[in-house]
C-alpha positions in Angstrom: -27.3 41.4 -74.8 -30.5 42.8 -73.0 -30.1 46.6 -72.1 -32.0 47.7 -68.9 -33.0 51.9 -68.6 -29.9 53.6 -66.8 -30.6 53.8 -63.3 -29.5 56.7 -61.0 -27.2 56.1 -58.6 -27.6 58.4 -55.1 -24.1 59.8 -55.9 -23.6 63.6 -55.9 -20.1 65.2 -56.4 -19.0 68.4 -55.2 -18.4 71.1 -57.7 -15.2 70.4 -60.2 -14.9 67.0 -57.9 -14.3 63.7 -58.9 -13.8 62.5 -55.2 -15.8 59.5 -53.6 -16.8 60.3 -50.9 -17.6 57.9 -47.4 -21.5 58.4 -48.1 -20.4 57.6 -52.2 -18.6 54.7 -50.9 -21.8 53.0 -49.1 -24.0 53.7 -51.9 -22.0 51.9 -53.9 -21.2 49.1 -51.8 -25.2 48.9 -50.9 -26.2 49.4 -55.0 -23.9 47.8 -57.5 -21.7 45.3 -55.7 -24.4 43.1 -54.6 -25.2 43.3 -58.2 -22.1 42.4 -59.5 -21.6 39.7 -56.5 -24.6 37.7 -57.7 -25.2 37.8 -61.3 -22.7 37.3 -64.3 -23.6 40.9 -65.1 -21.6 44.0 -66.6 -22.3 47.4 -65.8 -21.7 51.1 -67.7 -21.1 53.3 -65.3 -22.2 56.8 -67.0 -21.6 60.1 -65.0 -22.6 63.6 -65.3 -21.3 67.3 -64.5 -23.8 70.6 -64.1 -23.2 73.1 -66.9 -21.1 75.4 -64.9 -17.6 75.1 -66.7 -16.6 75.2 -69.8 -17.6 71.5 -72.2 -14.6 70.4 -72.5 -13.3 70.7 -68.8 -16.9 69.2 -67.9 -16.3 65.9 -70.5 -12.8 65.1 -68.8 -14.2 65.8 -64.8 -17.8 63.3 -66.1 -14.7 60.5 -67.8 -13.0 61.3 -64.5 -16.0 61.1 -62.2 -17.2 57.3 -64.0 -13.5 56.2 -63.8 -13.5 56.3 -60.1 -16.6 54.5 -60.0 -14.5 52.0 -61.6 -11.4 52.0 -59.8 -13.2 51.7 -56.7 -15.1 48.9 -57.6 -11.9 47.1 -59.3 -10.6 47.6 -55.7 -13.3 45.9 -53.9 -12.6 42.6 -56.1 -14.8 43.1 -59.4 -12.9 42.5 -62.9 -12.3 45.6 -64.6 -13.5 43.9 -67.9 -17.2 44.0 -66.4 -17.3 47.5 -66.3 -17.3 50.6 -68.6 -17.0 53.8 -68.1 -18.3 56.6 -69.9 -18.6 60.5 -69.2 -21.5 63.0 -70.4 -20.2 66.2 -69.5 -23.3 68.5 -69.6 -24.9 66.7 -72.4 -27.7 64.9 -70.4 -29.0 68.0 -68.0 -31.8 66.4 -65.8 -33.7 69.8 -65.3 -33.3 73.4 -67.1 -30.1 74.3 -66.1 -28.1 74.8 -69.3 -25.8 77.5 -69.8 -26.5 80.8 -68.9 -29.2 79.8 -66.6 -29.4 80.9 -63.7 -29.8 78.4 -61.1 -29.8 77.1 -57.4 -26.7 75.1 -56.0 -29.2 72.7 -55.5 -30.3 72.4 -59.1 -26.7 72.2 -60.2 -25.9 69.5 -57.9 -28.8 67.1 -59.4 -26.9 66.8 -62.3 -23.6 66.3 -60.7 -24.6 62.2 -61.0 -23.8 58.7 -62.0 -26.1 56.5 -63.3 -24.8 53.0 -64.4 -27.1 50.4 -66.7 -26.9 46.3 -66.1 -25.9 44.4 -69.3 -27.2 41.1 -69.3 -24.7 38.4 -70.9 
């Protein structure tokens, strides 16, 4: 099993949001299904909150956030047992914005992601 480095997907959820969006929709339908379409590949799908909310609440939304990844992809025709799903919570901040720091909507938002990683068969 080869392990590639995660790659970020261009997918940015509102605040206490799980919700694809349209524009989360396309990326997805332009990123990881032409993926999946042409190699015998399995992806983790890993997603992120900002550190606003308390860890616990932020581990379940992340779980949430990767699990609609998921669904939607299980609903455009891929097997669910090529894909995994994990959540991060707060646990892999992309810039300083930890708790207590205060910080731009904007700079909360970048770590409102999903990244997913190919794993080669």
């Amino acid at each position: 099993c080869e392990l590639l480095n995660p790659t970020v997907i261009p997918i940015f959820y509102e605040t206490a949001s799980a919700r694809l969006t349209p524009a989360s929709k396309r990326v997805i339908d332009e990123t990881l299904l032409p993926i999946l379409n042409d190699k015998p590949v399995n992806i983790e799908i890993m997603s992120h909150t900002d550190s606003r909310g308390n860890d616990d609440y932020n581990m379940s939304l992340s779980q949430q956030r990767a699990n609609s990844v998921v669904n939607y992809l299980v609903s455009k025709g891929i097997s669910r047992s090529r894909l995994s799903a994990k959540g991060y919570g707060e646990s892999r901040l992309t810039n300083r914005c930890s708790n207590g720091v205060d910080c731009s909507d904007n700079e909360h938002q970048r770590n409102r992601r999903t990244e997913f990683r190919v794993i080669s068969n």
